[in-house]
C-alpha positions, 0 to 999 in steps of 0.5 A: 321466559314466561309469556314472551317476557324475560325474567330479568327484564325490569318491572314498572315497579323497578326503581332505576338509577342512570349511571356513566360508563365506557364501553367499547364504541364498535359494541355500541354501534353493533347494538344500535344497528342490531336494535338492541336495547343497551341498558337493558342488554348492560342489565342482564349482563349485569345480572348475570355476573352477580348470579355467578359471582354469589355461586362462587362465593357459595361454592367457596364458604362451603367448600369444606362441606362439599368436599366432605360430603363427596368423600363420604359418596366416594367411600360410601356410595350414594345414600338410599342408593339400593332403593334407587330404580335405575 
């Protein structure tokens, strides 16, 4: 959060599209009697899936090349390791 604000909070400049969904009708009357912001709360739920899901997309295209590069620390230890301080 910077200045009490929340990144994933939308910007004036934002364009913002209405869409139709069906969520859970207690969610909804938990929400409202919490006085949470539905959209916003949809936004950063929202939000969150994309960033995990393009981690594991990451993850997947370069599986090959993790596994390779763990293999060579697992056989070689960690490159510049002997100048490590602790």
């Amino acid at each position: 959060m910077k200045g009490g604000i929340s990144v994933l909070q939308s910007t004036p400049k934002t364009q913002r599209t209405s869409v139709n969904t069906s969520i859970d009708s207690q969610l909804i009357k938990d929400a409202k009697a919490l006085g949470i912001n539905i959209s916003r709360a949809a936004e950063a739920g929202i939000a969150k899936a994309i960033a995990a899901e393009k981690t594991r997309r990451w993850q997947e295209e370069n599986r090959e090349a993790i596994e390779s590069s763990n293999e060579y620390v697992r056989k070689n230890g960690l490159p510049l390791a002997k100048h490590r301080p602790f």
